[in-house]
C-alpha positions as CSV (number, residue, x, y, z in Angstrom):
1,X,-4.4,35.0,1.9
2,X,-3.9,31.7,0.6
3,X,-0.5,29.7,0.3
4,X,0.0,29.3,-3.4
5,X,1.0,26.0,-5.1
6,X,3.8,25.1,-6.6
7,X,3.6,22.5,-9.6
8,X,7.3,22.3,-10.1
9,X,9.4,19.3,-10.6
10,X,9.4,17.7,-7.2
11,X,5.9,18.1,-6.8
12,X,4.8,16.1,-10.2
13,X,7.6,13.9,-8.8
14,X,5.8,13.0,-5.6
15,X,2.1,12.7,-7.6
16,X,3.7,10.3,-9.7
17,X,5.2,8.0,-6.9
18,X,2.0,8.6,-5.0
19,X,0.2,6.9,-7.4
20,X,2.5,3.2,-7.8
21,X,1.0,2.4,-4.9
22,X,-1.1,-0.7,-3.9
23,X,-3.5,-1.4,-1.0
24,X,-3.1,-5.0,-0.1
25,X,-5.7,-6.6,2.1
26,X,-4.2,-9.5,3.9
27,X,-7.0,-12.1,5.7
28,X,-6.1,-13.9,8.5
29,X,-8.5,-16.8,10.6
30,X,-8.2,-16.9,14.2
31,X,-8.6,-19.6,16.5
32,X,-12.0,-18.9,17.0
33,X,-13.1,-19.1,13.3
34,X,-13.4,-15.5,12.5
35,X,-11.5,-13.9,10.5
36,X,-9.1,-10.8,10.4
37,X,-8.2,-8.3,8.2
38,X,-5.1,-6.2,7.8
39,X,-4.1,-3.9,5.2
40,X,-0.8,-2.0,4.1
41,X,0.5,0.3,1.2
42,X,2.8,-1.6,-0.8
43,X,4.7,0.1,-3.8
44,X,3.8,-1.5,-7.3
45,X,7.3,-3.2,-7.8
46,X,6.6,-5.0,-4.4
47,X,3.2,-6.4,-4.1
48,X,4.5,-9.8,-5.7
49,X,6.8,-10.1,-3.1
50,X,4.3,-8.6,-0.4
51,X,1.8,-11.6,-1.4
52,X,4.2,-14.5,-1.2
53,X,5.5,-13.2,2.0
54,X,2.1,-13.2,3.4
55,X,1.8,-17.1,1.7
56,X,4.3,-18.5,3.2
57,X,2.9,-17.1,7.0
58,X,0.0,-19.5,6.2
């Protein structure tokens, strides 16, 4: 049988933080003239930060 699921509290709870994410693809030239890329999950409230951060490596 089949685990049922539970849409209580803690579960809409977790969708909801789920989704105030943000994918932030960082690019990055190496020596030889190609380029990189990395990318990271960044909560919403964060990316601004995330993106001056990644500035200021330049």
């Amino acid at each position: 049988m089949a685990k049922k699921q539970s849409f209580g509290d803690k579960v809409l709870r977790q969708k909801a933080e789920a989704k105030k994410m943000a994918k932030v693809v960082l690019a990055e030239k190496k020596t030889n003239g190609q380029y990189s890329f990395r990318h990271k999950m960044v909560h919403v409230d964060n990316v601004q930060d995330e993106l001056k951060e990644a500035k200021t490596k330049l």
